[in-house]
C-alpha positions in Angstrom: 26.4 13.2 -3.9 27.1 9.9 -2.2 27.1 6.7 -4.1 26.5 3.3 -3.0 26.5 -0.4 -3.9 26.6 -0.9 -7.7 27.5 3.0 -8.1 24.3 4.0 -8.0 23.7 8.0 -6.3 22.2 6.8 -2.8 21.6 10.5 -1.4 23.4 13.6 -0.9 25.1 15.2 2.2 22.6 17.7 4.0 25.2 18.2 7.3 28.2 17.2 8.5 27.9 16.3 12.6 30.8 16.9 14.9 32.6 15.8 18.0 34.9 18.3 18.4 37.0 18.8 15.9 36.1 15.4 14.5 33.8 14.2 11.8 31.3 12.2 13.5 28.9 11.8 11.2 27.0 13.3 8.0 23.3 13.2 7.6 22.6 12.2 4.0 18.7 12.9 2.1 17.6 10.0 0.7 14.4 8.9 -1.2 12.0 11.3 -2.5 11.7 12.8 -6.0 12.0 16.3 -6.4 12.2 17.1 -2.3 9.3 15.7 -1.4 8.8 11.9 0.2 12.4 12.4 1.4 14.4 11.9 4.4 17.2 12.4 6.6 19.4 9.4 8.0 22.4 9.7 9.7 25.7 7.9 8.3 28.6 6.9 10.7 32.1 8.4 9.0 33.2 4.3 9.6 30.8 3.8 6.6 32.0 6.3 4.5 35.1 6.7 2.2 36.2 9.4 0.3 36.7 8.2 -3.5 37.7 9.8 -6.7 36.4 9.5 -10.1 38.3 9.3 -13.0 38.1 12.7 -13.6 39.6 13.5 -10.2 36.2 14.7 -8.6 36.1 13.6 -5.0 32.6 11.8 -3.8 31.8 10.1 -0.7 30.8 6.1 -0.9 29.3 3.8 1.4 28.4 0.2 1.0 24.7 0.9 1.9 22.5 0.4 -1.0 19.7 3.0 -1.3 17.5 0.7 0.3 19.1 0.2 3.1 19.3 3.8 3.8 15.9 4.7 3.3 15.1 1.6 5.8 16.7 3.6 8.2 15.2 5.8 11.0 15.1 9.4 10.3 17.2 11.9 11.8 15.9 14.3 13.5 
C-alpha cells in the first residue's frame, strides 16, 4: 500500500522498474473499485519515501494525492 496527502491509501505497488541495479521507479494501481476502472501510473523513487507506522510496518508515501495520480497518464 502507498499512502498519500492526508494519509489516505493512494494505490498500491504493482512493479518495481529498474536501471540497473537501481530503483527507478514503481508503477502504482490507482482508482478503480474492486480491479476494475483502474490504472497504472508510474512514480519516480524522488517521490517516494519509505515510512513506518507506529507499529513498525514499513509503507511507501508520496505527496501526491489520489487525485493527482489518477490525473496522470497511464503506464503502459
Amino acid at each position: 500500500t502507498v499512502y498519500g496527502a492526508n494519509d489516505e491509501n493512494v494505490g498500491s505497488i504493482e512493479d518495481v522498474i529498474l536501471d540497473g541495479e537501481t530503483v527507478d521507479f514503481v508503477t502504482l494501481e490507482v482508482g478503480g473499485f474492486l480491479g476494475i476502472g483502474d490504472k497504472e501510473v508510474a512514480v519516480s523513487m524522488e517521490n517516494l519515501a519509505f515510512m513506518t507506522d507506529e507499529d513498525g510496518e514499513v509503507y511507501l508515501y508520496t505527496s501526491f494525492t489520489e487525485e493527482q495520480l489518477e490525473a496522470q497518464p497511464a503506464y503502459d
